[in-house]
LUMDRENZA-356005 format. One record per residue (C-alpha): residue in three letters; y, z, x. Coordinates in Angstrom, 3 decimals, padded with zeros to 6 digits, always signed. Layout:
N
<r:Ala&py:Y&pz:Z&px:X>
...
END
This chain:
390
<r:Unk&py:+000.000&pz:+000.000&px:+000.000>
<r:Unk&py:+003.561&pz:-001.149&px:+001.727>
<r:Unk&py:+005.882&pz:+001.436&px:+002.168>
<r:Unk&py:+009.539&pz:+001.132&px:+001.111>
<r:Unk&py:+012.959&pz:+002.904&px:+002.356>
<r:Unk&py:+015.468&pz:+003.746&px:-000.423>
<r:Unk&py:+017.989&pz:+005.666&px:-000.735>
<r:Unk&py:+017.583&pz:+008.439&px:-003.417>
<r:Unk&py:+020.743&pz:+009.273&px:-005.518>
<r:Unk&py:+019.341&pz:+010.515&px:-008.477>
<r:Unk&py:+017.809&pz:+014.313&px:-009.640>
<r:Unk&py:+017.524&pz:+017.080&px:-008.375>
<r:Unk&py:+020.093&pz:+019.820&px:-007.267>
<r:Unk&py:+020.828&pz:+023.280&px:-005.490>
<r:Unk&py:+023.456&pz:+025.347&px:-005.583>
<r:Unk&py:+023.515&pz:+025.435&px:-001.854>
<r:Unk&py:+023.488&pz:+021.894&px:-000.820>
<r:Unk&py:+026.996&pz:+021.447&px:-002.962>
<r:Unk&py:+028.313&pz:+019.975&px:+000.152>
<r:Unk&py:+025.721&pz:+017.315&px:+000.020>
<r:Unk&py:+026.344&pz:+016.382&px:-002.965>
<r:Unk&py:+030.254&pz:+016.148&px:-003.105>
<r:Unk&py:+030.640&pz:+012.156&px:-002.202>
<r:Unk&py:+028.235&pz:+011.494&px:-005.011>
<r:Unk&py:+030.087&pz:+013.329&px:-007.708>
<r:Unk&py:+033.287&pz:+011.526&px:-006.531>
<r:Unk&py:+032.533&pz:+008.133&px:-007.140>
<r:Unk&py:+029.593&pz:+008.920&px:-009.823>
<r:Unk&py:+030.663&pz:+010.806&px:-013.634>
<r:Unk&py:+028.432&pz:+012.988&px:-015.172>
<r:Unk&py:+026.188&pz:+012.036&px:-018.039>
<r:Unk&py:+025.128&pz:+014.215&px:-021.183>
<r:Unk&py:+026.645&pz:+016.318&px:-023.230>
<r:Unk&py:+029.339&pz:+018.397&px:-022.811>
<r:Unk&py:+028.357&pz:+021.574&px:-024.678>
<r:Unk&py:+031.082&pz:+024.224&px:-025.500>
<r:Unk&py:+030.109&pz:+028.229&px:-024.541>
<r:Unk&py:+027.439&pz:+030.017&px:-026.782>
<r:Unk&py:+028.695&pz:+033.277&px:-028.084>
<r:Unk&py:+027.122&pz:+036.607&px:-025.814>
<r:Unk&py:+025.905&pz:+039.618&px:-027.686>
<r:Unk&py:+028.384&pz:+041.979&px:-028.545>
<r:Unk&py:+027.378&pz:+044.339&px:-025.774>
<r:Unk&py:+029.655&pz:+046.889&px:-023.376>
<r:Unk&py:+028.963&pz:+044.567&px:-020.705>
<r:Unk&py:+029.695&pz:+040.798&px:-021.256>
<r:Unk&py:+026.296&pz:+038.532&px:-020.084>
<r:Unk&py:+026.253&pz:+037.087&px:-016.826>
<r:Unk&py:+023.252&pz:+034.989&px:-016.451>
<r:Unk&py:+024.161&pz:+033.195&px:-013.568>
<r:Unk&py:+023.962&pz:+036.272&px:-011.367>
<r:Unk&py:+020.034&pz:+036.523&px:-011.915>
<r:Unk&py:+019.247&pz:+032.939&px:-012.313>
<r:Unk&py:+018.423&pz:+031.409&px:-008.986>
<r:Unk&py:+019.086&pz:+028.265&px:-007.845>
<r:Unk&py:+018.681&pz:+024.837&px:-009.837>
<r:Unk&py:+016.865&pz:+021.863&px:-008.681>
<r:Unk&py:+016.705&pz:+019.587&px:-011.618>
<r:Unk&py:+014.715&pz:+016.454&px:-012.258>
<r:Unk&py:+017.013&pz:+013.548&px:-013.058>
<r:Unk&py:+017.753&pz:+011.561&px:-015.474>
<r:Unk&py:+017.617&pz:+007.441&px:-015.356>
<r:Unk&py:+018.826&pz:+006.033&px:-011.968>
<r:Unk&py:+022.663&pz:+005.396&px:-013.874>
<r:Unk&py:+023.406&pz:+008.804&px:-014.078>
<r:Unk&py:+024.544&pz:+011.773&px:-011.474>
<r:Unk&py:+025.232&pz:+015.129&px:-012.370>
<r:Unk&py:+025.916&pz:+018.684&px:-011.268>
<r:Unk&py:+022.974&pz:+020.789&px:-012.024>
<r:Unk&py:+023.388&pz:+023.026&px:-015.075>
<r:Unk&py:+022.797&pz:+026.870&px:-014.551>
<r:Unk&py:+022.392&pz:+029.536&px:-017.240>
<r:Unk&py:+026.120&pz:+029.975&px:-018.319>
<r:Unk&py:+026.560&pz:+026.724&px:-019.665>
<r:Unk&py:+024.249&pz:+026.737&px:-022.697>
<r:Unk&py:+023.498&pz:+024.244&px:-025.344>
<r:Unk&py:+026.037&pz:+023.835&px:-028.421>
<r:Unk&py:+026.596&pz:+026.749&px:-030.722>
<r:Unk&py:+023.696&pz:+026.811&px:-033.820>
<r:Unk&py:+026.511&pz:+026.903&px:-036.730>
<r:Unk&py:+025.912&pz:+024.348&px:-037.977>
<r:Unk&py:+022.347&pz:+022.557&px:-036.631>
<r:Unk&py:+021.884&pz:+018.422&px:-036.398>
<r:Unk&py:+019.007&pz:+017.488&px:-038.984>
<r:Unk&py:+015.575&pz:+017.944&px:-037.933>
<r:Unk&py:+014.075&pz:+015.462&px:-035.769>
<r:Unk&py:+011.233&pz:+013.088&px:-037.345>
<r:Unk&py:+008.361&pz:+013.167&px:-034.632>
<r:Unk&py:+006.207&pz:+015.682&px:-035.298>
<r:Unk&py:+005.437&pz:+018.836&px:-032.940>
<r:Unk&py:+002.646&pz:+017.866&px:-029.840>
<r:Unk&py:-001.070&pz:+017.577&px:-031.291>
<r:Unk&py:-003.833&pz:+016.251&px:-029.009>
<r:Unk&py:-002.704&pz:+014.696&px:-025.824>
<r:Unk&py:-004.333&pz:+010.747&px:-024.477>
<r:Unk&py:-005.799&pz:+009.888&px:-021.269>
<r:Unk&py:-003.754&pz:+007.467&px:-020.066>
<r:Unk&py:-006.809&pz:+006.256&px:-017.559>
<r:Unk&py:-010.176&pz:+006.788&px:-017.048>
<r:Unk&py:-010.149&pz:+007.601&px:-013.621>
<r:Unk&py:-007.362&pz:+011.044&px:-013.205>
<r:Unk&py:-006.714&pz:+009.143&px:-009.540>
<r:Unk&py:-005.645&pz:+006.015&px:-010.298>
<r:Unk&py:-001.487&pz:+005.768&px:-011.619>
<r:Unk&py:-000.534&pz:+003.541&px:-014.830>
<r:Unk&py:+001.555&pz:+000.105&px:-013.597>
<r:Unk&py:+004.875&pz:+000.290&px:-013.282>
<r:Unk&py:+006.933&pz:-000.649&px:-016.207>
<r:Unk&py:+008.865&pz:-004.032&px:-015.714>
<r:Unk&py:+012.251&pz:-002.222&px:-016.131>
<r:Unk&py:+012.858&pz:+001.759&px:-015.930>
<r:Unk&py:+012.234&pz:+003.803&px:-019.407>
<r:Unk&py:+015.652&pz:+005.238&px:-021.209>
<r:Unk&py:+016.318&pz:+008.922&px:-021.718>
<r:Unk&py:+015.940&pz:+009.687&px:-024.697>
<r:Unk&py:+018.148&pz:+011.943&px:-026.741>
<r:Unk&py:+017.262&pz:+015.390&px:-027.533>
<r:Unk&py:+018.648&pz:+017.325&px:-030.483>
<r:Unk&py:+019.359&pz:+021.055&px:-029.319>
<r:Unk&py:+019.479&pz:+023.824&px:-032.421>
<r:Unk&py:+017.551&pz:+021.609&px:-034.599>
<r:Unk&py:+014.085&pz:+022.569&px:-036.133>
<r:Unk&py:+010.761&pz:+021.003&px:-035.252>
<r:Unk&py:+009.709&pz:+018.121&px:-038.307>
<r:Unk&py:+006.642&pz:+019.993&px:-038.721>
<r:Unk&py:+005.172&pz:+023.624&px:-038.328>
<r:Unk&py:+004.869&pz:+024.286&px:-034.630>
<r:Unk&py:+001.546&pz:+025.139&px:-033.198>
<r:Unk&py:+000.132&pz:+028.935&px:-033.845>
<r:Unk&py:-001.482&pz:+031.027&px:-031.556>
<r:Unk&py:-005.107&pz:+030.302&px:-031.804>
<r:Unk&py:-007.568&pz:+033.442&px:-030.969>
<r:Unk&py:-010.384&pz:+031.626&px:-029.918>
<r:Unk&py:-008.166&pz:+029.761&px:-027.135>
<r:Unk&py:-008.524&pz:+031.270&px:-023.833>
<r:Unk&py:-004.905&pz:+032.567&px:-022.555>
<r:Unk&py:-003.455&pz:+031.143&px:-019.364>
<r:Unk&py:-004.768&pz:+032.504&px:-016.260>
<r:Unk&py:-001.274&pz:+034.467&px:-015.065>
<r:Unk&py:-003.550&pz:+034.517&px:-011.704>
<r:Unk&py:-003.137&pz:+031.804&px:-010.335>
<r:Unk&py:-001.768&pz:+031.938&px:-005.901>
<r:Unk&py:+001.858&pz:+031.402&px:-006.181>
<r:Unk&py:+002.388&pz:+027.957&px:-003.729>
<r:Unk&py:+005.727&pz:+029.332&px:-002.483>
<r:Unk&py:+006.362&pz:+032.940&px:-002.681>
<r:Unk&py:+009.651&pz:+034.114&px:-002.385>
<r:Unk&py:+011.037&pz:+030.555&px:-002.816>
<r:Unk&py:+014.084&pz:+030.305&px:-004.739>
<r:Unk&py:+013.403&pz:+029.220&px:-008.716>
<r:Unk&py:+015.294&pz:+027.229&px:-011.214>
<r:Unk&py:+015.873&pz:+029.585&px:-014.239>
<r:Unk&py:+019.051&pz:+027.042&px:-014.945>
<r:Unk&py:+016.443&pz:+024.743&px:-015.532>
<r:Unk&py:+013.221&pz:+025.970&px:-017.091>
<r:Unk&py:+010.268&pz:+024.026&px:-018.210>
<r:Unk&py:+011.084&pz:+022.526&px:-021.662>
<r:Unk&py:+014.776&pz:+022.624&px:-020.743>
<r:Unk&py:+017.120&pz:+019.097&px:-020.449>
<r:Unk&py:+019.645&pz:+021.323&px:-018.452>
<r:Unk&py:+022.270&pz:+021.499&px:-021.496>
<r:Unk&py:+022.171&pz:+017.364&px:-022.241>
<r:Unk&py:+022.194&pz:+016.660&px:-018.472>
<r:Unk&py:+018.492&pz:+015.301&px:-017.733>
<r:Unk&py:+015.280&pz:+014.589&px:-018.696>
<r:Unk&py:+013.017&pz:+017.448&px:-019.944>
<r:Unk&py:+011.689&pz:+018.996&px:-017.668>
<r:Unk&py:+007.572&pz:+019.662&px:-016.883>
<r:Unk&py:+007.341&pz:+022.235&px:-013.981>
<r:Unk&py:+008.702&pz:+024.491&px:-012.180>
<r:Unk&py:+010.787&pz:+024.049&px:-009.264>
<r:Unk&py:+010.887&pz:+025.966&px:-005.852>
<r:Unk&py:+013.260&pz:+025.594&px:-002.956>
<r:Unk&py:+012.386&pz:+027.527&px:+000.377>
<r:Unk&py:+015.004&pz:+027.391&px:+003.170>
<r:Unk&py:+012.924&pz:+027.391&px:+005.933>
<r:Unk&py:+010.413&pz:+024.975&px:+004.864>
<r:Unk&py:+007.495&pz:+026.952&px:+004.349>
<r:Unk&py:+004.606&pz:+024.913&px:+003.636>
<r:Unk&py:+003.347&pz:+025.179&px:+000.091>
<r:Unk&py:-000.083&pz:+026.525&px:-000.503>
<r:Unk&py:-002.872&pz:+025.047&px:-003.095>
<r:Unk&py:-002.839&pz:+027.642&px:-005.872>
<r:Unk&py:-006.851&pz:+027.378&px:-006.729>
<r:Unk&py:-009.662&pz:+026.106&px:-004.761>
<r:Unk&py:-010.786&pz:+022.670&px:-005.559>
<r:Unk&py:-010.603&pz:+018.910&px:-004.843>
<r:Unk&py:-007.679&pz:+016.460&px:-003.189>
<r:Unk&py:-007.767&pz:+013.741&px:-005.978>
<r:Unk&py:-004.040&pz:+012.243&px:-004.802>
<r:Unk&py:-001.846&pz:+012.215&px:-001.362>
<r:Unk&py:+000.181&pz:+009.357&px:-001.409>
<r:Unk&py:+003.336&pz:+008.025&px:-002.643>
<r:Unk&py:+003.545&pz:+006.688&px:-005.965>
<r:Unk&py:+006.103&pz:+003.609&px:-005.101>
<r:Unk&py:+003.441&pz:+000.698&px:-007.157>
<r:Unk&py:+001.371&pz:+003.576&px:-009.620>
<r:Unk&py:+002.836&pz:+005.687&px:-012.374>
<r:Unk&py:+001.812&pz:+009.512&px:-012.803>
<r:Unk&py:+004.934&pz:+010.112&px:-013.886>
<r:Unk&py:+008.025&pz:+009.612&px:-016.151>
<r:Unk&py:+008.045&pz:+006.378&px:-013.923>
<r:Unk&py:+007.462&pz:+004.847&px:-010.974>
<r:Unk&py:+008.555&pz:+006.740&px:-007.606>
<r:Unk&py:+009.250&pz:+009.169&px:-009.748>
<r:Unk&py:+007.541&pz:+012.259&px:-007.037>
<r:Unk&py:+008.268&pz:+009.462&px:-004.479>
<r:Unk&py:+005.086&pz:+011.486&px:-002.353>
<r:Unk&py:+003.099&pz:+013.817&px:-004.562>
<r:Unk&py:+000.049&pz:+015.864&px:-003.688>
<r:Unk&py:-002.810&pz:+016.411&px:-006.757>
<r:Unk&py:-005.389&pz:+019.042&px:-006.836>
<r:Unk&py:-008.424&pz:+019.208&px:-009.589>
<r:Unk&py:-009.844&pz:+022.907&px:-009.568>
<r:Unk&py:-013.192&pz:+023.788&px:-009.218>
<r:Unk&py:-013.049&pz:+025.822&px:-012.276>
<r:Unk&py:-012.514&pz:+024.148&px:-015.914>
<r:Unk&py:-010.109&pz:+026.019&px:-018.682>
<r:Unk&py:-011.558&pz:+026.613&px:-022.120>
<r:Unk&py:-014.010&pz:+023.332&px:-021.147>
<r:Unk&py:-011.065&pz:+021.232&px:-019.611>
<r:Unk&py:-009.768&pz:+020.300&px:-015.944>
<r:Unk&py:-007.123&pz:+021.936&px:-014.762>
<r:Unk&py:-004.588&pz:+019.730&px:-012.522>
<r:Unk&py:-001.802&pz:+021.030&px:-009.695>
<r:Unk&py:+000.710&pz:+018.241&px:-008.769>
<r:Unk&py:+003.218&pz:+018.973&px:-005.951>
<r:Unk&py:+006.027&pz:+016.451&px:-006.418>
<r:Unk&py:+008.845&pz:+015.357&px:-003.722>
<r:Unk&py:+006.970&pz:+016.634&px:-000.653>
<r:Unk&py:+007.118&pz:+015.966&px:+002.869>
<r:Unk&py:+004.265&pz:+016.511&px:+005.639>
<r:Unk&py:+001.212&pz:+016.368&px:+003.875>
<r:Unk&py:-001.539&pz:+018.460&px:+005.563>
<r:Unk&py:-004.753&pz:+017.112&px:+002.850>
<r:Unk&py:-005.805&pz:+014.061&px:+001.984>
<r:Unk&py:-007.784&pz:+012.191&px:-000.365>
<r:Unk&py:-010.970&pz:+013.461&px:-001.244>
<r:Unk&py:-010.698&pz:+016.859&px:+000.701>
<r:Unk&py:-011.915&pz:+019.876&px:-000.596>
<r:Unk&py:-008.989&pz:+022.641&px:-000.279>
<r:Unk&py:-009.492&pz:+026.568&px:-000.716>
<r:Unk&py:-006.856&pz:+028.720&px:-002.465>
<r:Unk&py:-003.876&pz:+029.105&px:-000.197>
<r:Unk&py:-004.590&pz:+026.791&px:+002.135>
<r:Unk&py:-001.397&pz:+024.823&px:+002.816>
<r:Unk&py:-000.899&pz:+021.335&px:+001.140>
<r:Unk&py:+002.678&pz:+020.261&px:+002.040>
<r:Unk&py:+006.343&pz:+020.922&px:+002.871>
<r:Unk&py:+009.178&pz:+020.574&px:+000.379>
<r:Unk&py:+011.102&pz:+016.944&px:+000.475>
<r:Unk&py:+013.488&pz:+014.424&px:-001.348>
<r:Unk&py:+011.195&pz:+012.081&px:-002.012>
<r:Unk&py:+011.423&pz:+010.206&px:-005.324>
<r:Unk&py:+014.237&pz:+012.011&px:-007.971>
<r:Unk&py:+014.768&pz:+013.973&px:-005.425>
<r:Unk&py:+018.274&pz:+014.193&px:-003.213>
<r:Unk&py:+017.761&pz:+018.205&px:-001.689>
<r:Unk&py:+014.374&pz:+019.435&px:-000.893>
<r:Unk&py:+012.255&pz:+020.824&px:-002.975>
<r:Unk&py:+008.771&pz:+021.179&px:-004.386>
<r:Unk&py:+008.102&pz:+020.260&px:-008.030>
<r:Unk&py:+004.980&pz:+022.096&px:-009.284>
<r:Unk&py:+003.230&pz:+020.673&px:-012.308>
<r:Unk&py:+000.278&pz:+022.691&px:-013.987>
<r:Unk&py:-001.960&pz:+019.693&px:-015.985>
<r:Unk&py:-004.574&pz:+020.672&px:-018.392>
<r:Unk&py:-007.268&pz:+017.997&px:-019.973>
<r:Unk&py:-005.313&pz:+014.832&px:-018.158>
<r:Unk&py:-003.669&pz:+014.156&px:-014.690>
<r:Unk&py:-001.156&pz:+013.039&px:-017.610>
<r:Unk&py:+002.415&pz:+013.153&px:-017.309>
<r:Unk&py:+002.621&pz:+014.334&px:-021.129>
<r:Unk&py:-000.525&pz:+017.349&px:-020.266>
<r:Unk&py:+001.417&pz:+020.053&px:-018.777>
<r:Unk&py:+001.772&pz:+023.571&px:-019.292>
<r:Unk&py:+004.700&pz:+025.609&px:-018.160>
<r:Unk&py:+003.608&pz:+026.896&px:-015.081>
<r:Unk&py:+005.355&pz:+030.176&px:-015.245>
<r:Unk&py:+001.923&pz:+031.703&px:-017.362>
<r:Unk&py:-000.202&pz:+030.414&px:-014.942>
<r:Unk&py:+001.171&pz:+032.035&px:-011.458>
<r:Unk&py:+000.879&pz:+035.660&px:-010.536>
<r:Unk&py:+003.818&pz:+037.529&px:-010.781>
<r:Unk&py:+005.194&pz:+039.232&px:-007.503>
<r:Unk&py:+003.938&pz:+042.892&px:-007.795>
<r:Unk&py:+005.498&pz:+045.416&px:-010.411>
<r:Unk&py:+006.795&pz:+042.310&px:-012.276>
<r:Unk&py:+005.437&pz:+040.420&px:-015.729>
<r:Unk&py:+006.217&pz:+037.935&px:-017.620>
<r:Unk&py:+007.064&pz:+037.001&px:-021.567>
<r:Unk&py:+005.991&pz:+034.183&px:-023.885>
<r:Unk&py:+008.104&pz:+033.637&px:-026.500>
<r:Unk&py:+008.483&pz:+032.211&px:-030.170>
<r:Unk&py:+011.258&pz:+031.442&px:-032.150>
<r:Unk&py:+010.268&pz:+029.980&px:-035.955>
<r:Unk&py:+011.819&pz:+029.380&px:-038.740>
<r:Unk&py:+009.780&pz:+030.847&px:-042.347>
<r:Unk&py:+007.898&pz:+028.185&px:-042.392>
<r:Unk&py:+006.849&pz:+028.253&px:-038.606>
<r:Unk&py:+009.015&pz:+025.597&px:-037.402>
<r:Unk&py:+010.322&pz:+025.724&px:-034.110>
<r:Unk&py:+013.753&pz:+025.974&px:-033.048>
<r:Unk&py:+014.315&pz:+023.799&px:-030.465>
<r:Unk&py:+017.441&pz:+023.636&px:-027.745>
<r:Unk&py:+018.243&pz:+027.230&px:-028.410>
<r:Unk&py:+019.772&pz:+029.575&px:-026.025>
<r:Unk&py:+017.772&pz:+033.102&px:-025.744>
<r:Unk&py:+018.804&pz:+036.006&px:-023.512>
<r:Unk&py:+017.003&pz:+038.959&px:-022.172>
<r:Unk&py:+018.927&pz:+041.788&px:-021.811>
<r:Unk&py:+018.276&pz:+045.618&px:-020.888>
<r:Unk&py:+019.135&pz:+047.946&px:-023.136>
<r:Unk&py:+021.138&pz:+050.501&px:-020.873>
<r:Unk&py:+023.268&pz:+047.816&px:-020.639>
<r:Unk&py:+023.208&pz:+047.100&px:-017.138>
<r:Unk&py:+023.387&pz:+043.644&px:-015.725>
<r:Unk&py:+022.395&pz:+040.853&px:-014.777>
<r:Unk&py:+021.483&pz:+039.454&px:-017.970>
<r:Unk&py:+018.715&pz:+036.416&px:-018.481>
<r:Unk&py:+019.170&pz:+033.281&px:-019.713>
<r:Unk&py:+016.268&pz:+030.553&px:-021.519>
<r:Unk&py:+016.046&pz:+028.131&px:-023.569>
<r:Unk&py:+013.492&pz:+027.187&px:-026.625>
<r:Unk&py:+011.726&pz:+024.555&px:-025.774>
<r:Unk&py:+013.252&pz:+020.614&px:-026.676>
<r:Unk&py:+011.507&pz:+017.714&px:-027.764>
<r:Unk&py:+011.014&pz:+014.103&px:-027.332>
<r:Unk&py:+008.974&pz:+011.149&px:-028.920>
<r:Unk&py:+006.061&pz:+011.478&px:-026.273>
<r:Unk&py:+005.616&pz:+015.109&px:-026.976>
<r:Unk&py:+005.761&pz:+015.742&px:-023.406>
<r:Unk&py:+006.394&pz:+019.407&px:-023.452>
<r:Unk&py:+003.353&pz:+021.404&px:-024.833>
<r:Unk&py:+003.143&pz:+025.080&px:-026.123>
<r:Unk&py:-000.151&pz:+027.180&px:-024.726>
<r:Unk&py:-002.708&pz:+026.619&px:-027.317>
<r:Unk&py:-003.245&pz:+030.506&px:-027.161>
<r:Unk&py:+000.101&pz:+031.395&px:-027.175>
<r:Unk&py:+002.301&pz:+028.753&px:-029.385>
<r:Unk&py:+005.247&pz:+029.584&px:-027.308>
<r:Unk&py:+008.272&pz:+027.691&px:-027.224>
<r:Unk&py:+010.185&pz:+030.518&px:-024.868>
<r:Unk&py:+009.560&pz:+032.556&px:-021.734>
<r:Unk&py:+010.670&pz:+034.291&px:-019.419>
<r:Unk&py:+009.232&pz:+035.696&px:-015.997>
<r:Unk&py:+008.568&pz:+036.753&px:-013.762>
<r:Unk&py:+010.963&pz:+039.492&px:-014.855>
<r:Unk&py:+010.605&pz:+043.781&px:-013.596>
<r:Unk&py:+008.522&pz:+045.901&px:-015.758>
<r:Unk&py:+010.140&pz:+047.667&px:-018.438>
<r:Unk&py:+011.387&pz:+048.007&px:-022.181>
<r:Unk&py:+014.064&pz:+044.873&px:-022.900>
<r:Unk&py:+016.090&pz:+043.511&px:-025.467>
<r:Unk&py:+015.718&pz:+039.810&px:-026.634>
<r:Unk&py:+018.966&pz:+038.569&px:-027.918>
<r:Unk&py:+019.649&pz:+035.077&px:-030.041>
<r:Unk&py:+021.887&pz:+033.867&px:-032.283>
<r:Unk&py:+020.904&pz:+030.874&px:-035.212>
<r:Unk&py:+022.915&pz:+029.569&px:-038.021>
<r:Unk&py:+025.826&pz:+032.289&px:-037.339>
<r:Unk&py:+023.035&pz:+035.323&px:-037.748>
<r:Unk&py:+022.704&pz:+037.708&px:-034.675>
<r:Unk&py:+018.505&pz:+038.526&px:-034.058>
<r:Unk&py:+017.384&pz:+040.796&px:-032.107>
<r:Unk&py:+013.663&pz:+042.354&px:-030.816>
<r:Unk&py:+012.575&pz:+044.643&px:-028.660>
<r:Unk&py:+009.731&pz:+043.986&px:-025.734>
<r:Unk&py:+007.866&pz:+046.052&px:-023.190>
<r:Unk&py:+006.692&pz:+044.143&px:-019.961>
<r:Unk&py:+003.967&pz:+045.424&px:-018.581>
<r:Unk&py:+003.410&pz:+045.111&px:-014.779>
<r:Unk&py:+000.540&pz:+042.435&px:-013.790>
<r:Unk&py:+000.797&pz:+041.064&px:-018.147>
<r:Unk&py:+001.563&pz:+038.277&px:-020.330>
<r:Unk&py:+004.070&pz:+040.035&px:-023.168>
<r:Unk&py:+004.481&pz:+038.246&px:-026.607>
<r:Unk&py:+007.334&pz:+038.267&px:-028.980>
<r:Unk&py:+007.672&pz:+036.605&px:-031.903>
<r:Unk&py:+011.287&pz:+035.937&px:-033.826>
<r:Unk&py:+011.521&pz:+034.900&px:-037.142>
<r:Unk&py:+014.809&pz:+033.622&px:-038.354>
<r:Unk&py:+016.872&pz:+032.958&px:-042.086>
<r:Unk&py:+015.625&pz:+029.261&px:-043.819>
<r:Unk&py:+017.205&pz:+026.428&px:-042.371>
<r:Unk&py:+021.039&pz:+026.218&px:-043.520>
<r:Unk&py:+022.535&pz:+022.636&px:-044.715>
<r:Unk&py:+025.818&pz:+022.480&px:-043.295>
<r:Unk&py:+028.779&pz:+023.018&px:-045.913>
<r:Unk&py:+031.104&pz:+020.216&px:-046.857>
END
């Protein structure tokens, strides 16, 4: 497969390569929408997100578009008065886009659109329930980069207030280039760029991307770890890895332009549209757990695009800042069968917290206890859908 040189100008950002980035944003405007300030709970202490979130390093959007990466105090548009529900339904069973889990789709003859997503709107249909006899994610799993700076601007279902493309994984940014480690034992299906094949939302879209299958299945399925953007690949093809054995060093390939590894956690498919948000599947640093989340409307519809916030009761900051899940026509973000979440946050310390939203002008709020080492659910039902008043 011939190599190519280009010159990436599109996706991800950190907070700390601002410098980098500066020409770009001179001669390039920024694209989505512009989204006016969410109102904070009425606490003594006004919310300040930003101070826990750490830094972004968001997938891009289509190649015509460069932004500044959002963070968690600019959140999506106030849920007064919500856009109408969108007509695709919530994700059901995913496709295999190819027999063989190794082998990429073609590329597409010109590059896919972003689609838009409606924030504080309600899922078409009832989103999925928790199903007992689903086994829950792992929350075991070897974290690749520990101690690696995170993208809680960005989470996994997020579009980064209107800015880019939903996004499937979890990002990790390590300063000195510590080599990320495979979380499971198992098998080296892919270590090569993906310039002519498409695993992802197109083609050269990791630019160099590292897949492992693990040896173990997940209530009967495969279970896929994809390692997007890197640099220095130390497996190949084939190879049989063993958990924490290093697998490659963060990069800029593909919709990349600061380094970074993109983790992907794949369950059933080595499918672009199969992930799970990683977050429930790595161990949290000790002393630390992590929530999963739902917020429904009466009929169990999901609220998508909203902003939620985790806050601690004494009142003392820094406050946390998510986002329910978004959709989009492939269905390519996908709740935990066992769980049905469309929230989460974590890892976050052990102890009693607050979780704070606002929909349709009415304040909610809940109570939740993480538990050191646990997966903590919460549940949030709000008032029926409100029409918007002439």
């Amino acid at each position: 497969m011939g190599k190519r040189c280009k010159l990436n100008t599109e996706g991800h950002g950190l907070n700390g390569y601002w410098p980098c980035l500066a020409l770009l944003l001179l001669v390039v405007s920024c694209g989505g929408r512009t989204p006016p300030a969410a109102d904070p709970p009425p606490t003594a202490v006004s919310p300040s997100p930003t101070a826990e979130s750490r830094t972004p390093t968001p997938d891009s959007p289509p190649p015509t578009t460069e932004s500044l990466p959002p963070t968690a105090d600019s959140p999506p548009p106030t849920a007064d008065s919500p856009p109408p529900t969108p007509d695709s339904p919530p994700p059901t069973a995913l496709t295999t886009p190819t027999v063989d889990p190794a082998i990429g789709l073609p590329c597409a003859a010109t590059p896919p659109v972003k689609p838009d997503y409606a924030a504080y709107s309600l899922s078409a249909a009832p989103w999925p329930t928790p199903d007992p006899a689903a086994a829950p994610p792992p929350l075991a799993l070897i974290d690749p980069l520990p101690g690696s700076e995170r993208n809680e601007g960005y989470p996994y279902g997020s579009d980064g207030s209107g800015r880019y493309l939903l996004h499937n994984g979890l990002d990790m940014a390590d300063e000195a280039g510590t080599a990320a480690v495979a979380p499971f034992a198992g098998e080296v299906i892919l270590a090569r760029d993906d310039l002519d094949e498409h695993f992802g939302w197109r083609c050269d879209w990791y630019g160099q991307l590292v897949v492992i299958r693990a040896e173990q299945l997940h209530d009967g399925q495969p279970v896929y770890a994809l390692f997007g953007h890197v640099a220095d690949v130390a497996v190949s093809e084939g190879q049989h890895v063993a958990a924490g054995q290093p697998v490659a060093r963060q990069g800029t390939a593909g919709a990349a332009v600061v380094p970074h590894v993109h983790l992907e956690v794949r369950v059933g498919a080595n499918a672009f549209g199969a992930t799970r948000n990683p977050v429930l599947w790595l161990a949290p640093p000790e002393g630390q757990g992590v929530i999963a989340g739902r917020l429904v409307d009466p009929e169990g519809r999901a609220w998508q695009g909203v902003t939620v916030t985790l806050i601690d009761p004494s009142g003392a900051p820094p406050y946390r800042t998510t986002w329910t899940y978004l959709d989009d026509p492939d269905h390519s973000i996908r709740p935990d069968p066992a769980l049905g979440e469309n929230f989460v946050f974590g890892p976050v310390a052990a102890g009693t917290y607050e979780v704070y939203t606002q929909v349709q002008g009415v304040e909610h709020r809940q109570p939740v206890e993480v538990v050191a080492g646990t997966l903590s659910t919460i549940e949030i039902i709000t008032e029926p859908y409100q029409t918007s008043t002439p």
